[in-house]
C-alpha positions in Angstrom: -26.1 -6.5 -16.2 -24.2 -10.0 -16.1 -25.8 -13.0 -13.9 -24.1 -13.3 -10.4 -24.4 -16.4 -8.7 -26.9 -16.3 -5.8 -24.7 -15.0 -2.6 -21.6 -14.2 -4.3 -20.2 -11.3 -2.5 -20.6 -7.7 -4.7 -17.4 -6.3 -6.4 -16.5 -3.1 -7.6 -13.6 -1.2 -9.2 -12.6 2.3 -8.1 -10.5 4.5 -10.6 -8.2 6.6 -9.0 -7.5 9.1 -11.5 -7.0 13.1 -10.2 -7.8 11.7 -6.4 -4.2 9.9 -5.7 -5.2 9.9 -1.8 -7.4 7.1 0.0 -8.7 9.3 2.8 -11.8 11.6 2.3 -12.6 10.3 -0.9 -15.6 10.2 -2.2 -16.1 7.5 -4.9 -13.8 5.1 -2.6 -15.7 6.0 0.1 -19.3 4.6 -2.0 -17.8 2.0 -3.3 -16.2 0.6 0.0 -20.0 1.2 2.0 -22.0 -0.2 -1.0 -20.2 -3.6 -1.8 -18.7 -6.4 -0.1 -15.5 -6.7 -1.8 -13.7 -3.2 -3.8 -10.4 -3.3 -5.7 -8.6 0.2 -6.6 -6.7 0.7 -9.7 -4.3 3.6 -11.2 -3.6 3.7 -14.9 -1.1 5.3 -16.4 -2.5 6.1 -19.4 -0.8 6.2 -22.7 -2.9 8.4 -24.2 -2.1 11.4 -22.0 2.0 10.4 -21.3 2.5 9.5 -25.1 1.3 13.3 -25.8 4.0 15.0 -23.6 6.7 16.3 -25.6 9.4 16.3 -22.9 10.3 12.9 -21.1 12.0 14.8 -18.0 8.7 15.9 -16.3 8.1 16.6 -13.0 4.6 16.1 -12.9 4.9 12.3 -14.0 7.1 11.7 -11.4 5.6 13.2 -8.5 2.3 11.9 -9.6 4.3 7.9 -9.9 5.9 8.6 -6.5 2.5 9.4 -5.1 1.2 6.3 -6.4 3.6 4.2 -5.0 2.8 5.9 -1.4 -0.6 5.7 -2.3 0.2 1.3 -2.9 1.7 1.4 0.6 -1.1 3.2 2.4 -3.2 0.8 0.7 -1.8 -2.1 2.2 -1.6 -0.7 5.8 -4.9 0.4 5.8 -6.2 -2.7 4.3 -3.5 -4.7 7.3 -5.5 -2.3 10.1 -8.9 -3.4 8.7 -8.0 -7.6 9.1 -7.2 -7.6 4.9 -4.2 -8.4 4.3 -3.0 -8.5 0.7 -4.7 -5.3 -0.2 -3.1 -2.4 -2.1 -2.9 0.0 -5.5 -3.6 -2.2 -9.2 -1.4 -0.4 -11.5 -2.0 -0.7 -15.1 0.6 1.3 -18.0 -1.3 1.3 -21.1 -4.8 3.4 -22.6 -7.0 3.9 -20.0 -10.2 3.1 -21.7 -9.3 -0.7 -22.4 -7.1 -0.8 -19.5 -10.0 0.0 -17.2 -12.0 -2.5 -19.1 -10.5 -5.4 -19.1 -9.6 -5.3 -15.2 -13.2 -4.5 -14.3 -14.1 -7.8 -16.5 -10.8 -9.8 -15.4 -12.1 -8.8 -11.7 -15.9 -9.8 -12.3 -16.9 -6.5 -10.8 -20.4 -5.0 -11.1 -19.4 -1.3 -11.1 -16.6 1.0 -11.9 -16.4 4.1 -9.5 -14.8 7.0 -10.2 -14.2 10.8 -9.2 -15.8 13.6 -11.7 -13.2 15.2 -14.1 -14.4 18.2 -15.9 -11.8 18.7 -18.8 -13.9 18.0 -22.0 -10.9 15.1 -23.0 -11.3 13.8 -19.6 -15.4 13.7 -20.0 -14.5 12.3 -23.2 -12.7 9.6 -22.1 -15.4 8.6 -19.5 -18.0 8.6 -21.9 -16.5 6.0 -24.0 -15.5 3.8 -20.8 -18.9 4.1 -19.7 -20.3 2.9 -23.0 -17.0 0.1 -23.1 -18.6 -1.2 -19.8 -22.2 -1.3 -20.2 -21.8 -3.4 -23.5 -19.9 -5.7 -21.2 -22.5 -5.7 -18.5 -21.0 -3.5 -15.8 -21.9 -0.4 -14.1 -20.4 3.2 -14.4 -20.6 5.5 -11.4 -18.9 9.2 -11.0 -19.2 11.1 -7.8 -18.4 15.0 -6.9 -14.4 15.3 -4.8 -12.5 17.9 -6.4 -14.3 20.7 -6.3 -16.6 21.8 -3.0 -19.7 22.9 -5.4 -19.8 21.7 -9.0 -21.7 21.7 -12.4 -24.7 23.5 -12.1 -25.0 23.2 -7.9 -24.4 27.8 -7.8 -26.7 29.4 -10.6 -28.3 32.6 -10.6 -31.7 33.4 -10.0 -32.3 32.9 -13.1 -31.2 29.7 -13.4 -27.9 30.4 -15.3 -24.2 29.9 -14.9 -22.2 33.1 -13.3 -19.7 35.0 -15.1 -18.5 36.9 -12.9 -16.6 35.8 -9.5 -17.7 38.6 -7.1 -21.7 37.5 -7.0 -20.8 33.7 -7.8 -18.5 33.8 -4.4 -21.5 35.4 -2.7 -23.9 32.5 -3.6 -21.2 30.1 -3.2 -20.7 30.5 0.4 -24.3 30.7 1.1 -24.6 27.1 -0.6 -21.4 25.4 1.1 -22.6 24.5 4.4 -21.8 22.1 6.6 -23.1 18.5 4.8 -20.6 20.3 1.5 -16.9 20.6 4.1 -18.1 16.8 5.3 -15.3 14.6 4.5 -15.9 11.1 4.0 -15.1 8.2 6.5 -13.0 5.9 4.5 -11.5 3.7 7.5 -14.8 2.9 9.0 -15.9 0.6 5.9 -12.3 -0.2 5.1 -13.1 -4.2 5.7 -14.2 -3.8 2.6 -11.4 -3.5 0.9 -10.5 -6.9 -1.2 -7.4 -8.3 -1.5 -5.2 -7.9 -4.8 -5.6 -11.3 -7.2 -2.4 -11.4 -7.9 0.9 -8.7 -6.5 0.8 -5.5 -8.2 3.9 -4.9 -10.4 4.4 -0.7 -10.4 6.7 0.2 -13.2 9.5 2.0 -13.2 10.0 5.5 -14.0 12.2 4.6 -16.6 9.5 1.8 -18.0 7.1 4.2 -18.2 9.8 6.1 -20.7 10.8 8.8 -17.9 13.3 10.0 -16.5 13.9 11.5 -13.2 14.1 14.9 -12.5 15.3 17.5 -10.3 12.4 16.8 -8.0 13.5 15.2 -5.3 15.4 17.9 -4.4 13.0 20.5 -4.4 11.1 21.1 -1.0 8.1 19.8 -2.5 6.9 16.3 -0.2 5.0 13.9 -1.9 1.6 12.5 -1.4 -0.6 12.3 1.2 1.6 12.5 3.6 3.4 15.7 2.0 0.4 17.3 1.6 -0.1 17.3 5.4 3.0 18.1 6.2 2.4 21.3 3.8 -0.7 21.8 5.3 0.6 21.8 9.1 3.3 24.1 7.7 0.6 26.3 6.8 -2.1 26.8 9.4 -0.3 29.2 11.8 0.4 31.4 8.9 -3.0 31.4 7.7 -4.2 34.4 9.8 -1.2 36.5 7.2 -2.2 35.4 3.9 -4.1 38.4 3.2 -1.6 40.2 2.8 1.6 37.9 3.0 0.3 36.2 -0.2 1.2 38.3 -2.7 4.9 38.8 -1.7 6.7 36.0 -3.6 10.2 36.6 -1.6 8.1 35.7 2.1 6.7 32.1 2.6 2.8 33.4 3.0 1.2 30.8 0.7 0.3 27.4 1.5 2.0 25.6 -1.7 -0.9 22.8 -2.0 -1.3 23.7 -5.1 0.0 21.2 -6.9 -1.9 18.6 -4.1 -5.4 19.9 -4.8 -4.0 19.2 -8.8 -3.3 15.7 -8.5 -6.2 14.9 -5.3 -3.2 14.3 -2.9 -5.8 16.6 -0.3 -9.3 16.8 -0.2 -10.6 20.2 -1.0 -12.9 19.5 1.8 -10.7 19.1 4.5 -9.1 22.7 3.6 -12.3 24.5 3.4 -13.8 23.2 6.6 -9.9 24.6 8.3 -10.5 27.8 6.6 -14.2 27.8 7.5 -13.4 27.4 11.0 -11.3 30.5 11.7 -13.3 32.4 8.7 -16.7 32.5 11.0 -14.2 34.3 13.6 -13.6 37.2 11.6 -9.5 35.7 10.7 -9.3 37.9 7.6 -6.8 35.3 6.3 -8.2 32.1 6.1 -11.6 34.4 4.5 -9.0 35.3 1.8 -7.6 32.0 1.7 -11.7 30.7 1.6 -12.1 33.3 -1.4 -9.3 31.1 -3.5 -11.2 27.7 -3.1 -14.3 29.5 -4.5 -12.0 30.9 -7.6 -10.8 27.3 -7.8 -14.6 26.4 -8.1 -15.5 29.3 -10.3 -12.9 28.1 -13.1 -14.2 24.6 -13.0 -17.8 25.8 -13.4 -16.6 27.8 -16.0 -15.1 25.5 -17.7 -18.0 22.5 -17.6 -20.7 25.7 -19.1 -18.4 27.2 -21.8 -15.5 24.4 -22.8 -15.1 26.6 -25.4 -12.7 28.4 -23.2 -10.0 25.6 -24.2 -8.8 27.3 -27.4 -11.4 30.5 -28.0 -11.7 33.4 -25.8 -14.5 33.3 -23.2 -16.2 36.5 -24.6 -15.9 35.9 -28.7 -15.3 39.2 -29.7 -12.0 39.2 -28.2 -11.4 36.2 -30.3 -10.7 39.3 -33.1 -7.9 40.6 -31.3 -4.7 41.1 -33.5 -2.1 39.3 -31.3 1.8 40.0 -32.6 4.0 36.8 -33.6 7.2 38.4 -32.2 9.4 35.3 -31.8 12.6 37.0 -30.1 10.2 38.9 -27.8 8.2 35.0 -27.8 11.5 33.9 -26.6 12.9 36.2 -24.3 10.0 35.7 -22.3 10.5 31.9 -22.1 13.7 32.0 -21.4 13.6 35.3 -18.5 15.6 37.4 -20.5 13.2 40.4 -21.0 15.1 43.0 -19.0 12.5 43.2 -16.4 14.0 41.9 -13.0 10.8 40.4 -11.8 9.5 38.8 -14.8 12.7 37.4 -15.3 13.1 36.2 -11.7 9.2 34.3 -12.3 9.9 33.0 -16.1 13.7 31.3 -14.5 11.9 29.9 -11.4 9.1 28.0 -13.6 11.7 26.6 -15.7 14.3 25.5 -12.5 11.3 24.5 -10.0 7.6 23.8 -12.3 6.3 26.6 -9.9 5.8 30.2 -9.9 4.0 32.4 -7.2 0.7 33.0 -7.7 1.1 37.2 -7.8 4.2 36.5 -10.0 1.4 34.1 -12.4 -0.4 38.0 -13.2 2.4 39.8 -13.8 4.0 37.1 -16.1 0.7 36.9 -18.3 0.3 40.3 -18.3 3.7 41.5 -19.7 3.1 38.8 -21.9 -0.4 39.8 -23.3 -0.1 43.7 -22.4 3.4 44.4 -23.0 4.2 41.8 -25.5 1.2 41.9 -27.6 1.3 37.9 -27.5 -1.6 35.8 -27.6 -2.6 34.4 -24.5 -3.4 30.9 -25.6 0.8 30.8 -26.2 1.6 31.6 -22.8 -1.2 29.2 -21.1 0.3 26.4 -23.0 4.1 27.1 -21.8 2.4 26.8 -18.4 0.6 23.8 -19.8 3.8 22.2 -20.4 6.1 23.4 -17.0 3.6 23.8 -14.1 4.0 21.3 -11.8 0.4 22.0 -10.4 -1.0 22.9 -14.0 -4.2 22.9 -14.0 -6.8 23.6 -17.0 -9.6 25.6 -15.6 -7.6 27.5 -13.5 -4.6 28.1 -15.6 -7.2 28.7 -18.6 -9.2 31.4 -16.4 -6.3 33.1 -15.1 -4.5 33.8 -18.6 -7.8 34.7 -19.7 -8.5 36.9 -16.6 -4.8 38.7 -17.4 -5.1 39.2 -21.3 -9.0 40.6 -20.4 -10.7 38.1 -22.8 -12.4 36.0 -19.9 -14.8 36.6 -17.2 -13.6 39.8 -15.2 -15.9 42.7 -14.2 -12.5 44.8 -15.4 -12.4 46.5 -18.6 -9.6 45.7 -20.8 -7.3 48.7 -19.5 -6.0 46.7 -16.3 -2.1 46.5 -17.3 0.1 45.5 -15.0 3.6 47.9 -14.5 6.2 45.4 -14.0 8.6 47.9 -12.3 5.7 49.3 -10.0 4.8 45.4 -9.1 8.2 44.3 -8.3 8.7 47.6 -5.9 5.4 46.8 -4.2 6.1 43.0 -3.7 9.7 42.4 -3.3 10.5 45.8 -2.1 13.8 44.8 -1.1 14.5 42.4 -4.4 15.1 39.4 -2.3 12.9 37.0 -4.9 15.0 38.5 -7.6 18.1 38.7 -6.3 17.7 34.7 -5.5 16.5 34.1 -9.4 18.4 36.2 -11.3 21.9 36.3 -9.4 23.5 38.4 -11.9 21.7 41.2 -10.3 22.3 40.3 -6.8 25.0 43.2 -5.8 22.7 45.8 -7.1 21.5 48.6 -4.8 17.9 48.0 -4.1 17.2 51.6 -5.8 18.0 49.7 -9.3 17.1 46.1 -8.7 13.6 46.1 -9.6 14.8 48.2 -13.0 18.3 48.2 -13.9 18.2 50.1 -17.0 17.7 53.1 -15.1 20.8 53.1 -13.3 23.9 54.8 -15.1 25.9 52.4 -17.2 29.2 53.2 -15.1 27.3 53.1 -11.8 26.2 50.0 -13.3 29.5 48.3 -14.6 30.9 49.0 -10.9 28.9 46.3 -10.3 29.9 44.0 -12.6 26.5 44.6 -14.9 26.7 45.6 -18.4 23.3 46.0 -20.3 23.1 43.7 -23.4 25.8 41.3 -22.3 25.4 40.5 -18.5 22.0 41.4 -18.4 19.7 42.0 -21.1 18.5 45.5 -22.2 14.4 46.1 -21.5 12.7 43.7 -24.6 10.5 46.6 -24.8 9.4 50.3 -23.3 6.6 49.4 -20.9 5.2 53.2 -21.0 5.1 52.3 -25.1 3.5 49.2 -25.0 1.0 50.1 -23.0 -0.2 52.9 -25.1 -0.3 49.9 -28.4 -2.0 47.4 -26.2 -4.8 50.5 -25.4 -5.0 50.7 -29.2 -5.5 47.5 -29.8 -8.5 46.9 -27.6 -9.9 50.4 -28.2 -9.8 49.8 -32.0 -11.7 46.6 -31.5 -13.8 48.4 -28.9 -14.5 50.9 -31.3 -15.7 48.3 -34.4 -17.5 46.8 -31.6 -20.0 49.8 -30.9 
């Protein structure tokens, strides 16, 4: 480490990276109790925005809308706590001499930051860590998005779990009280220094952007947002056993893409579900049960990165996937002829979301139906999810095409007729996604190829031209996709 002067007051640097919130964080939280004066920074890094193949992204602007909140909330805070001038750094260029050359421009003794567990991300932080020690200044990361990480739920035998049923059962054993804790920010906010000079945010458009349709979804930004969703949320918790999987009722809390981009802290929501959990609410224990998934795919993901781009059990890695580029295509687009899959695909690609139940039966139809590779359809979610995420988008594809970790045999294969009677019994999700349909009796909605082609054209639907004709014959496809993993099944033993 560098000489300091003899009672020069300590500085550090806190990265904000997936943590775009000041309250309840963790590695602002150390820095801000642990040193006299602490300066935050955001970097939009050009190694990660120079790699996105589409300039209109959602996810780039809700992440630089949350950052200018995040500047403002800053500032007050900082105003509360008798500093004024404080506030957001905001640096547009590659993250590893970005971060750098503040921290030395700064004269700071440590750079703070929140764990990420994607192997570019631990990449990244290895090479800042060793771009900072050669310059004489400290590296610190600190557990925030996740409640248990790394290596904290093993199994008695000291290894990582691979399967989610006993890994949920040791994972709520282990997060007690001291794990839901948030951290108390505002009581060490004096702390916070003053920016050197006024931060300049760029633009949307200088960062090479431009805006989307986001505004107008009902998606709130930010901290704030994420409350608001949150309040929104809580007297419906008690229903989201069951109201969850219906993608036409509002029965989810839509914090997903918060939790993605640390606009919430994971802690707060598990100590709410906690609380009505330990009364026996069925609801918010289902809705406990989804933070330990979240957990589960991260753990996953730190043991086995191999997961990126290889199946999580290697012998699936032999399965014959199909190239199929009109089928390939017709799912992009929502033109397979399946009402519900349809109604999912057009939602991803008008709003960057897609219901959670809706998530399964897309991948499945994909893998099952399709005879697509999996690793195809998790990077079209890659590249329109507003709340993508790689562990648990990774996990979930791979739970779906049966190559990951899932105490189901490969057989699972989800009906998409069957799935859209059971959770939009009365088509109201489809009928709002894929309005051609939307005067069709609810007897034919959820398969239209069934109904009689005059019957049909009485309602102004003609297979092949107002609405496609089923891509394939699910009853067949299913039989080929039971071949396909029986035969390897088969070399297997």
């Amino acid at each position: 480490m560098s000489e300091r002067p003899v009672n020069s007051p300590t500085r550090a640097l806190v990265w904000l990276r997936r943590d775009l919130r000041w309250d309840d964080n963790a590695a602002l939280f150390h820095a801000l109790r642990r040193f006299d004066q602490v300066f935050c920074v955001f970097v939009f890094d050009t190694d990660i925005l120079d790699a996105l193949s589409n300039r209109y992204d959602r996810r780039v602007e809700f992440i630089h809308a949350s950052v200018l909140q995040l500047h403002e909330e800053l500032q007050a805070l900082g105003d509360r706590s008798g500093v004024p001038g404080a506030g957001l750094i905001v640096r547009h260029g590659s993250a590893a001499s970005s971060i750098t050359e503040l921290a030395q421009a700064l004269g700071v003794q440590e750079v703070l930051v929140n764990r990420d567990y994607e192997p570019q991300a631990v990449a990244r932080d290895k090479q800042v860590k060793a771009l900072l020690h050669s310059a004489g200044i400290g590296f610190s990361d600190y557990k925030d998005q996740v409640l248990l990480d790394r290596s904290e739920v093993l199994t008695q035998q000291g290894h990582p779990y691979s399967v989610f049923t006993p890994y949920k059962r040791a994972w709520l054993q282990k997060l007690d009280d001291f794990q839901r804790k948030s951290y108390p920010v505002a009581r060490y906010a004096h702390h916070l220094a003053a920016l050197p000079i006024p931060t300049d945010i760029p633009t949307l458009k200088q960062l090479g952007f431009i805006a989307t349709n986001l505004q107008s979804l009902p998606l709130p930004i930010g901290l704030r947002g994420a409350q608001q969703l949150l309040a929104n949320f809580l007297p419906l918790m008690t229903a989201y056993k069951e109201a969850r999987d219906f993608p036409g009722r509002k029965g989810v809390s839509y914090l997903s893409v918060h939790l993605r981009f640390g606009t919430i802290s994971i802690r707060q929501l598990a100590q709410l579900a906690h609380k009505q959990a330990v009364l026996g609410d069925e609801g918010a224990q289902t809705w406990l049960s989804e933070l330990a998934w979240r957990d589960f795919y991260f753990m996953i993901l730190c043991h086995h990165p191999h997961v990126v781009s290889q199946s999580f059990r290697p012998e699936y890695d032999r399965v014959q996937w199909d190239e199929a580029p009109e089928l390939w295509q017709a799912w992009c687009e929502g033109r397979t002829g399946y009402p519900l899959v349809d109604a999912a695909m057009r939602q991803l690609l008008q709003t960057g979301y897609m219901h959670n139940r809706l998530r399964m039966v897309v991948a499945s139809f994909l893998t099952k139906d399709l005879g697509i590779d999996w690793r195809r359809g998790e990077r079209f979610f890659a590249e329109h999810l507003n709340d993508y995420d790689l562990a648990a988008n990774n996990g979930g594809w791979q739970w779906a095409a049966s190559t990951g970790c899932d105490a189901q045999p490969w057989f699972r294969i989800f009906n998409p007729v069957t799935q859209s009677e059971r959770f939009d019994p009365e088509g109201h999700f489809i009928r709002r996604y894929v309005p051609e349909l939307a005067e069709l009796p609810t007897k034919y909605i959820h398969f239209p190829a069934a109904m009689p082609p005059l019957q049909l054209q009485g309602f102004g639907v003609r297979l092949g031209q107002d609405y496609p004709r089923p891509v394939v014959n699910h009853t067949a496809a299913r039989e080929r996709t039971l071949m396909r993993f029986h035969f390897l099944s088969a070399k297997e033993a």
